[in-house]
C-alpha positions as CSV (number, residue, x, y, z in Angstrom):
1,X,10.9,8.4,-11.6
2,X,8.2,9.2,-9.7
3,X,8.5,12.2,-6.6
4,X,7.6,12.1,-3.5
5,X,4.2,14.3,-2.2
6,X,5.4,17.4,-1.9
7,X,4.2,19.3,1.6
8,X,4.5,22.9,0.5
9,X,6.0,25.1,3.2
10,X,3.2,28.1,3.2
11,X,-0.1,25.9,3.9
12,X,-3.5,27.2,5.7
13,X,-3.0,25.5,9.7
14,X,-4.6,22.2,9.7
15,X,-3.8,21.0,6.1
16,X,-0.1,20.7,6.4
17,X,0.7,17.4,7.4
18,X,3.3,16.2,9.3
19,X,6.9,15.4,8.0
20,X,7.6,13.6,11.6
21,X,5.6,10.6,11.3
22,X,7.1,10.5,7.7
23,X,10.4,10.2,8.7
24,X,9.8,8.0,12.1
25,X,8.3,5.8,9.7
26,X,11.1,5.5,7.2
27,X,13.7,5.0,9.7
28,X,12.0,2.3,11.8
29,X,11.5,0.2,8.2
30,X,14.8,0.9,7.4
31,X,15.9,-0.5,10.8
32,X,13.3,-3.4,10.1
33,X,14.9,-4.1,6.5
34,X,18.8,-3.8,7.8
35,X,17.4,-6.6,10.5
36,X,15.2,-8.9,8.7
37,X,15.4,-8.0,4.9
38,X,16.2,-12.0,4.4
39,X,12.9,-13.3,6.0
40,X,10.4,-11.9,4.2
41,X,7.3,-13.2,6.5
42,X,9.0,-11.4,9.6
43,X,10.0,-8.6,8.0
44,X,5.8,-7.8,7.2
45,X,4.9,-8.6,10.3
46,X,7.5,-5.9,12.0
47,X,7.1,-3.1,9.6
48,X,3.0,-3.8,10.2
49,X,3.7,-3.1,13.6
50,X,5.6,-0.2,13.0
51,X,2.7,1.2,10.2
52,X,-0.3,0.3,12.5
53,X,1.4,3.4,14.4
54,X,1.3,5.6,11.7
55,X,-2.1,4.7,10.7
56,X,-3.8,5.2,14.5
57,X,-4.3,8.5,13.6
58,X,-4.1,10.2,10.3
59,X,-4.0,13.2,11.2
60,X,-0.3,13.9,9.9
61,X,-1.6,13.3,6.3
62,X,-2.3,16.7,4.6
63,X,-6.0,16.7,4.1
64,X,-5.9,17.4,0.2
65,X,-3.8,13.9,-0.3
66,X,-6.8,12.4,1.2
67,X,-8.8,13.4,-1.6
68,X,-9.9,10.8,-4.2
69,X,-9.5,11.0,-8.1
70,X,-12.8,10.8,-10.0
71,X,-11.8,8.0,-12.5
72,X,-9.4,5.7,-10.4
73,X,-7.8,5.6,-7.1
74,X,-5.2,7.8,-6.5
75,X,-1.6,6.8,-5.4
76,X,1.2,9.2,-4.3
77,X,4.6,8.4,-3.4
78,X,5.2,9.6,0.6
79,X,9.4,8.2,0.5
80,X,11.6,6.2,-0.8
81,X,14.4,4.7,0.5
82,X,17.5,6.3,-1.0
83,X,19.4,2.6,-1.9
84,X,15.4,1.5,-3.5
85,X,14.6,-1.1,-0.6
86,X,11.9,0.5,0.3
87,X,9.0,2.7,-0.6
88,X,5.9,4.2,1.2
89,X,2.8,5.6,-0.4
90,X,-0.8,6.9,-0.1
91,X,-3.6,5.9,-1.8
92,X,-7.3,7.2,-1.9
93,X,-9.9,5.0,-2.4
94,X,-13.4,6.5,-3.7
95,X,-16.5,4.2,-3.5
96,X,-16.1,1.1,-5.4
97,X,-12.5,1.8,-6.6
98,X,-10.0,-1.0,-7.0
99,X,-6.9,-2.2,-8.5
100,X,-7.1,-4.4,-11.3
101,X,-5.8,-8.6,-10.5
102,X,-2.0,-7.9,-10.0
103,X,1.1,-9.1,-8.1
104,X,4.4,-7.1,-6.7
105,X,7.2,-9.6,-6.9
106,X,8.2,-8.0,-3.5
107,X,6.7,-7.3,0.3
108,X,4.2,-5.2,0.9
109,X,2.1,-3.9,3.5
110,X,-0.7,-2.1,3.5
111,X,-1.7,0.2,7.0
112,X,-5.4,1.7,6.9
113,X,-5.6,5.0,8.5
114,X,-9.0,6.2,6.9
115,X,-12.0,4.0,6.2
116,X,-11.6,-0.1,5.0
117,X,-10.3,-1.5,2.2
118,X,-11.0,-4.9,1.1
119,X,-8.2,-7.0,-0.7
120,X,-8.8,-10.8,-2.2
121,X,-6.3,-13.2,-3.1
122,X,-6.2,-15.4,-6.4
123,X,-4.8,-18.5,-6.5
124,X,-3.2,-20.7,-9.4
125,X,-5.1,-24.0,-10.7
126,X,-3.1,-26.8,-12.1
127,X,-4.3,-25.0,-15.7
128,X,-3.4,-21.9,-14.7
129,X,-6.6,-20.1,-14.1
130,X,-6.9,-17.7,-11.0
131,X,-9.5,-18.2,-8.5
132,X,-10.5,-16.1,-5.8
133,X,-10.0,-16.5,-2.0
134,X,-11.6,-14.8,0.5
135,X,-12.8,-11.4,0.9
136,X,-10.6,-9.6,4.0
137,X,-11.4,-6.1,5.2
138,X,-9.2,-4.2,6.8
139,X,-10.7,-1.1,9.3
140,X,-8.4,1.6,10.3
141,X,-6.1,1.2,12.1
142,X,-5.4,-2.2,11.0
143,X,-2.3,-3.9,8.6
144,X,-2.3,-6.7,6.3
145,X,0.5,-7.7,3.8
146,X,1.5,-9.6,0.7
147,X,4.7,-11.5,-0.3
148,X,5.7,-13.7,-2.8
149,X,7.0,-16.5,-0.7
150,X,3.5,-16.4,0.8
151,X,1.4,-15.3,-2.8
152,X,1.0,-12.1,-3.6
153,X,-1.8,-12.4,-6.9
154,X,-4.6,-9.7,-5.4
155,X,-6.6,-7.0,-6.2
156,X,-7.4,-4.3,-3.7
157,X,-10.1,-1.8,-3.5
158,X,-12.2,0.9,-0.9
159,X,-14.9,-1.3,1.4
160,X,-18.1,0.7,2.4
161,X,-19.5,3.6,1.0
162,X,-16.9,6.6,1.6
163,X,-13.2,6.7,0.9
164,X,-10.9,5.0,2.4
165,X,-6.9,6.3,2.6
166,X,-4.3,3.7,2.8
167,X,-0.7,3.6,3.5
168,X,1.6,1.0,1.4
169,X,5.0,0.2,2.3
170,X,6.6,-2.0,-0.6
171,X,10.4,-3.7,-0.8
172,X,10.7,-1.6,-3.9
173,X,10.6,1.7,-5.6
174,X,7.4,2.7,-6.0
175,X,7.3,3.2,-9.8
176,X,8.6,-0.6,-10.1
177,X,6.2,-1.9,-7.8
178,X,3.4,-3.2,-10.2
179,X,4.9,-5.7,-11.8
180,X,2.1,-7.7,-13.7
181,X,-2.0,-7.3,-14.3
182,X,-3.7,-10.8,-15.0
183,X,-7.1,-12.3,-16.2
184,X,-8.6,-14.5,-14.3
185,X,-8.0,-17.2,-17.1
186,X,-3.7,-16.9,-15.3
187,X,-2.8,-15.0,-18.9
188,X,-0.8,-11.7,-18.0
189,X,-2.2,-8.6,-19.1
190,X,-0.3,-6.8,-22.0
191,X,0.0,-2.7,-21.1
């Protein structure tokens, strides 16, 4: 099981982060999921409200999570609901990083709080192949989300050329989020 992003007590001012905005988070989507965990399209739209909050300023994220990896983008887990409903983590985009095609089998939504990100759809064909929907970039500050009653088949990556930080909130543990990796021919991707 993956752990959350440890904050170590005895950090240099400036680079600790803030546990706060953490924790106001969690309990506002827990309040969101207790409310409206049966309607999946209201439930996004809420916790996006609540995450475009979090995202206005990122100045509570410790500046060495904001750090990309060299051969991939980086993902670290921020919290996770106790009972699994819910997870939140950062991820680091460097230039031209992306996910591969995948989908979540849950919600998700994504808040920006460095940089853009842009995210495509795919869509199903009556033989099965995936083809791609329109390019949407989301800027800082801004929230989009995914959900299988609505589609979730995407790939997401950084947008522009410097790294982008992104906060995903998923209706499941983080470790189980992932839940398949397709070719554009529909066939799943073995792992």
């Amino acid at each position: 099981m993956m752990q959350p992003y440890q904050i170590a007590p005895v950090v240099p001012a400036g680079r600790r982060g803030d546990r706060s905005t953490i924790t106001a988070l969690a309990r506002g989507i827990t309040d969101c999921v207790t409310d409206h965990g049966s309607n999946e399209a209201i439930l996004c739209a809420r916790v996006a409200r609540i995450l475009a909050e979090a995202v206005d300023d990122s100045g509570w994220l410790p500046r060495d999570l904001m750090r990309p990896a060299a051969a991939s983008y980086r993902r670290e887990l921020l919290y996770e609901a106790p009972d699994g409903s819910f997870s939140v983590g950062c991820f680091v985009w460097g230039i031209g990083q992306q996910t591969p095609i995948h989908d979540h089998r849950c919600w998700g939504v994504i808040g920006v709080a460095v940089g853009a990100i842009q995210s495509v759809s795919y869509f199903p064909t009556a033989s099965g192949a995936l083809v791609p929907g329109a390019v949407d970039v989301t800027s800082a500050g801004g929230c989009a989300w995914v959900h299988p009653e609505g589609g979730d088949i995407h790939r997401v990556g950084g947008s522009g050329d410097e790294t982008a930080v992104s906060i995903h909130v998923y209706g499941a543990r983080f470790a189980r989020v992932c839940r398949n990796r397709y070719r554009l021919d529909g066939t799943v991707e073995s792992r």
